[in-house]
C-alpha positions as CSV (number, residue, x, y, z in Angstrom):
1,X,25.2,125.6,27.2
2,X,23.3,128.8,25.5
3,X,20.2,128.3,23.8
4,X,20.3,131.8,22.1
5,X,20.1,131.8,18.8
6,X,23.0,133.2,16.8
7,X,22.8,136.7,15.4
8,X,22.9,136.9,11.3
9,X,24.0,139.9,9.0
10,X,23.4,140.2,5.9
11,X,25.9,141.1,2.6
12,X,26.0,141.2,-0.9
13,X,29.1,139.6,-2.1
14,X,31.1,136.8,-1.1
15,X,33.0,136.0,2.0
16,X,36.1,138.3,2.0
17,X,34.3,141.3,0.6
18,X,34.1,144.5,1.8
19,X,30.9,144.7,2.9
20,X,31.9,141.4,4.8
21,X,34.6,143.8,6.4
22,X,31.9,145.9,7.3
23,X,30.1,143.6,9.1
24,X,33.1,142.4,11.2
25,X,33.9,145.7,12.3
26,X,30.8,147.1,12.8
27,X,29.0,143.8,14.2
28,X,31.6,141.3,15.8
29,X,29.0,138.9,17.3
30,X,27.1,138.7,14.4
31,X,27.3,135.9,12.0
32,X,27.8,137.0,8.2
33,X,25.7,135.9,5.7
34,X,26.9,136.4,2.1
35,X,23.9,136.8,-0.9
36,X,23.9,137.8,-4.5
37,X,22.7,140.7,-5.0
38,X,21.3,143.7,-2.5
39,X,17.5,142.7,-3.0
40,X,18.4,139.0,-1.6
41,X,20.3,141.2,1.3
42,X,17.0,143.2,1.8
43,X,14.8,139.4,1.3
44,X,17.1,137.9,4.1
45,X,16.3,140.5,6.8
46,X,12.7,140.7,5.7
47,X,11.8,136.8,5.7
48,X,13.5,137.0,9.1
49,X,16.5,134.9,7.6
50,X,18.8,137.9,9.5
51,X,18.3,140.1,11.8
52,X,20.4,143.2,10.1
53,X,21.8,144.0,6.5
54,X,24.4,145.5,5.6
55,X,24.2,147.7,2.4
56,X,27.0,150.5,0.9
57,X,25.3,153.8,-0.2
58,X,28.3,155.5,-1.0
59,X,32.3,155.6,-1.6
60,X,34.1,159.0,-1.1
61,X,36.3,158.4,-5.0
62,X,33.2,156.7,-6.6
63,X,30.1,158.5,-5.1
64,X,26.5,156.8,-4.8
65,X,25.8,153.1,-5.2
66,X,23.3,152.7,-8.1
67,X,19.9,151.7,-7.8
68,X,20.9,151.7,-3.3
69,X,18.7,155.0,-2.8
70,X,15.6,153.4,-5.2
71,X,16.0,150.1,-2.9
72,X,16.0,151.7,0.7
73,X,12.6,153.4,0.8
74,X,11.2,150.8,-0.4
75,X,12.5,148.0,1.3
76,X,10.8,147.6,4.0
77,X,14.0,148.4,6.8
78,X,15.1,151.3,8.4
79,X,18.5,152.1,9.4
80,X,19.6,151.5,13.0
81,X,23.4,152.5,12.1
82,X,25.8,153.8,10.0
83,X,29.7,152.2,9.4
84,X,32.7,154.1,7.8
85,X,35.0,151.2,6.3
86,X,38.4,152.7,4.4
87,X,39.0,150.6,1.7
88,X,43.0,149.0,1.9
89,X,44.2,146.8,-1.0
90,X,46.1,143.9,-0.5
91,X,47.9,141.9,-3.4
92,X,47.5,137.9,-2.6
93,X,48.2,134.4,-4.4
94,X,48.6,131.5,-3.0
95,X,51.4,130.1,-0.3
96,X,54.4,129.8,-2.2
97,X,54.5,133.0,-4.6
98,X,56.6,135.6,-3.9
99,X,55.7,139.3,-5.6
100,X,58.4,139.0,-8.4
101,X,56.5,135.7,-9.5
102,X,52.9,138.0,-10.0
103,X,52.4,138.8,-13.9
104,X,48.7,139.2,-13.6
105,X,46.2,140.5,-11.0
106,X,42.4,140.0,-11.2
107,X,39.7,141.7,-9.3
108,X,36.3,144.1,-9.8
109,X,36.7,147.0,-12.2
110,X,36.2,149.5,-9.8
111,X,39.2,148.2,-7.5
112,X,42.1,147.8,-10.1
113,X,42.3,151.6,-11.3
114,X,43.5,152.8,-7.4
115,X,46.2,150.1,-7.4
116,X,47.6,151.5,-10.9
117,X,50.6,153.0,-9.6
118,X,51.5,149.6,-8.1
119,X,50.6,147.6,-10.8
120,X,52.7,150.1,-13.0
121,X,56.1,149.8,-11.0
122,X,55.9,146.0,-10.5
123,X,55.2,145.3,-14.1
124,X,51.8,144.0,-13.2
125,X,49.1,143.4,-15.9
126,X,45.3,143.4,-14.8
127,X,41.9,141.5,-15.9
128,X,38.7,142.2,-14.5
129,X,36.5,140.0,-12.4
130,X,32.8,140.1,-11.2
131,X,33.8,140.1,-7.7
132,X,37.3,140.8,-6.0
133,X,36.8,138.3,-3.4
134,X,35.2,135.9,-5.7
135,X,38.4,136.5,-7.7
136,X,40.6,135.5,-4.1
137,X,38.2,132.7,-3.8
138,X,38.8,131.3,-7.4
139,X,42.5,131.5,-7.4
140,X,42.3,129.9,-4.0
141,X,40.9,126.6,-5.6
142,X,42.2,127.0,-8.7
143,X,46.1,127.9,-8.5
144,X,47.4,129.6,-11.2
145,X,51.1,130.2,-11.5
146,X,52.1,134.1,-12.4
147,X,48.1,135.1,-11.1
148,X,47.0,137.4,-8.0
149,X,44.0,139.0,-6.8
150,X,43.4,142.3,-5.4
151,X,41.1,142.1,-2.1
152,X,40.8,142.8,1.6
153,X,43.0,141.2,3.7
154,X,39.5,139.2,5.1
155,X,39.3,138.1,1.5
156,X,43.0,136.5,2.3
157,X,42.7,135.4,5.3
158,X,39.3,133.5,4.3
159,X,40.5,131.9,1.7
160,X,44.1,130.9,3.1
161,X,45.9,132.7,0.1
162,X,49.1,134.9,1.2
163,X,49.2,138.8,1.4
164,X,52.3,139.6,-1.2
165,X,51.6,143.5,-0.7
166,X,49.5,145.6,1.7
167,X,47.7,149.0,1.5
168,X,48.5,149.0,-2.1
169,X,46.0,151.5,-3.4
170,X,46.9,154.9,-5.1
171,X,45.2,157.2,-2.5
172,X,44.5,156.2,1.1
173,X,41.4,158.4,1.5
174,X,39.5,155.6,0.1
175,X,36.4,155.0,2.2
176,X,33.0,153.6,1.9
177,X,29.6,154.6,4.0
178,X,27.4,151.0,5.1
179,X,24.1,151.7,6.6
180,X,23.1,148.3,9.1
181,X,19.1,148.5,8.7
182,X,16.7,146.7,10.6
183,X,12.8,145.5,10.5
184,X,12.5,147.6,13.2
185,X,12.5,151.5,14.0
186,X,15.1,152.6,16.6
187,X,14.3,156.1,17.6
188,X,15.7,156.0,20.6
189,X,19.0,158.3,21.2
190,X,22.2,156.2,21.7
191,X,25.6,157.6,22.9
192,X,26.6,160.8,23.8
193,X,27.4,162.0,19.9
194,X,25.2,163.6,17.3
195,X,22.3,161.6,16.0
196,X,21.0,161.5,12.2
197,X,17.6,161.0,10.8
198,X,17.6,160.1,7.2
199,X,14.3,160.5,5.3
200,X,12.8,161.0,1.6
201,X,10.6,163.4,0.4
202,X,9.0,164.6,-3.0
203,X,8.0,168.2,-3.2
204,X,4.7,169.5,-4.7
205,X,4.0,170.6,-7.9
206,X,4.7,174.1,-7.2
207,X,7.0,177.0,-7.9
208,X,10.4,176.8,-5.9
209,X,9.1,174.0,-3.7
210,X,12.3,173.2,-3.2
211,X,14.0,176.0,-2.1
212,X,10.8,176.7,-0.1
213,X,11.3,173.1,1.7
214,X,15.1,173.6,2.3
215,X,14.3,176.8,3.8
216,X,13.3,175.3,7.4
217,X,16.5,173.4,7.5
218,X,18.3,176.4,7.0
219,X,16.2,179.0,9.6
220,X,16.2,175.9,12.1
221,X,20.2,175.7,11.9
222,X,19.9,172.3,10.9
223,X,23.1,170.6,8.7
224,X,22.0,168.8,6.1
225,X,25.0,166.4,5.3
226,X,22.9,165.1,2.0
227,X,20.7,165.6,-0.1
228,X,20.1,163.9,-3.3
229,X,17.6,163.4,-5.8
230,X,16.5,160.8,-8.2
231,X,13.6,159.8,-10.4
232,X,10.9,157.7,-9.7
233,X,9.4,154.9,-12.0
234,X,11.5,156.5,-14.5
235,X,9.3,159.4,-14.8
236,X,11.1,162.8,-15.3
237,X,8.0,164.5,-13.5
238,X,8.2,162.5,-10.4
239,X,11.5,162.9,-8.4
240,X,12.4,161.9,-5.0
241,X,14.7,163.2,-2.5
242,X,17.1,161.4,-0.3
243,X,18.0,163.4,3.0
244,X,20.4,163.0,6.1
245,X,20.5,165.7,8.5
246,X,22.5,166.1,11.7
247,X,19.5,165.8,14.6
248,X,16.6,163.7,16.2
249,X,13.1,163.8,15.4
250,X,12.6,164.8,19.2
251,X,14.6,167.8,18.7
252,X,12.9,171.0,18.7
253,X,14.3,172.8,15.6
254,X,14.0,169.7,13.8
255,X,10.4,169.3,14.2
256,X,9.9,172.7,12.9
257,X,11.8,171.9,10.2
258,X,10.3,168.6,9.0
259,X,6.8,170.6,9.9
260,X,8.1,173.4,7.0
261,X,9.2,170.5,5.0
262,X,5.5,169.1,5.5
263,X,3.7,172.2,3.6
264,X,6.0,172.0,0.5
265,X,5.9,168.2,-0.3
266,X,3.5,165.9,-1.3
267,X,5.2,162.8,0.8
268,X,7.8,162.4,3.8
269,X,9.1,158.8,4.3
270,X,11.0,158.4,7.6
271,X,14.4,155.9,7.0
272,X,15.8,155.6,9.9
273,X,17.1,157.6,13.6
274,X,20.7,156.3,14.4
275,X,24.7,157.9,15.9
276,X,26.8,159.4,13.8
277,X,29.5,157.1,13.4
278,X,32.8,158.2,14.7
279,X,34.7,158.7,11.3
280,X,32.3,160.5,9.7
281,X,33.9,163.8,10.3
282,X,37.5,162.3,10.3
């Protein structure tokens, strides 16, 4: 018998979630473990409680995850990975309904507007709930005759509820960025695809530090898939920068860029080295 001790991921969200998805498809032989909120995800992995998290920083329809880009440098992790999860809809209730029996669906605000065409043609009314696979889980031990929830087919299959419809959303471009951090750096190059190095950065007080920064990047023929910026402490004068670039720190024309980047800013926080994941340019 193996004495190894199980590997844990951690989620926000409950069982049946998306970022639960995530985790299956991204780490099979990794055991998920659901918390409440994305600081208890971060807590997990640091108290040694899991070895990875699992955290979305972006969705291609609804753009950045608040508050993820304020949590990451200061977290405490550094991203090993990256996972590209398109999001599919499926309509369930429990064993027993058929679709023509659904009057109302439940799930999370953000889901129930790319099902509206759906919901539309099948006469379907809709009420939001915190979670959309808390909302699977509820109706799962609390039956309620006419009432669905919208989920991942995980959410259904967790919760032993039926799947009335499938890939039921308006567009099917739908698709969600996870990064899977670590308490450890990985800096070493993995696979025979492009690396990325993600990093933040605040620019000095100077005239066109920016544009002076982004100028290595540009000279060096480095892509720069992202860059955003946000405030810090909620002053307008301090604002941060959230990179990823195509590249390894090892590479030469990235460590003339990052030494450009040097002279302009004030403070360069390394995130994390890992592959490009496979989808990304799909």
């Amino acid at each position: 018998m193996s004495s190894q001790k199980p590997k844990i991921i951690a989620f926000q969200g409950e069982l049946g979630a998306y970022s639960h998805e995530a985790c299956a498809v991204a780490r099979p032989d990794h055991t998920p473990l659901p918390c409440r909120t994305f600081e208890d995800v971060i807590k997990a992995v640091r108290e040694g409680r899991a070895d990875l998290a699992m955290l979305p920083v972006e969705n291609t329809t609804y753009g950045r995850v608040a508050d993820m880009h304020r949590l990451l440098p200061a977290s405490g992790l550094h991203i090993i990975d990256e996972a590209f999860v398109r999001v599919r809809i499926a309509l369930m209730a429990p064993k027993g309904t058929v679709l023509s029996d659904i009057k109302l669906v439940r799930a999370h605000p953000v889901l129930i507007p790319q099902c509206r065409t759906f919901l539309m043609q099948n006469g379907i009314a809709d009420e939001t709930a915190v979670d959309s696979a808390g909302a699977a889980a509820d109706l799962a031990r609390n039956p309620e005759q006419g009432i669905g929830a919208l989920a991942s087919e995980l959410a259904a299959e967790q919760y032993d509820l039926t799947v009335l419809a499938r890939d039921i959303e308006d567009e099917d471009t739908n698709t969600t960025r996870f990064l899977i951090m670590s308490r450890e750096m990985d800096q070493s190059r993995r696979g025979d695809g492009v690396m990325m190095t993600s990093f933040v950065f605040r620019v000095r007080n100077i005239p066109a530090a920016l544009y002076k920064a982004m100028g290595g990047f540009a000279t060096n023929g480095i892509n720069m898939t992202k860059l955003e910026s946000y405030m810090v402490n909620g002053e307008f004068t301090a604002t941060q920068f959230y990179a990823d670039i195509e590249g390894h720190p090892d590479d030469q024309n990235v460590q003339l860029a990052m030494d450009e980047l040097g002279h302009f800013t004030d403070q360069i926080t390394l995130l994390g080295v890992y592959p490009a994941d496979a989808r990304r340019n799909s």
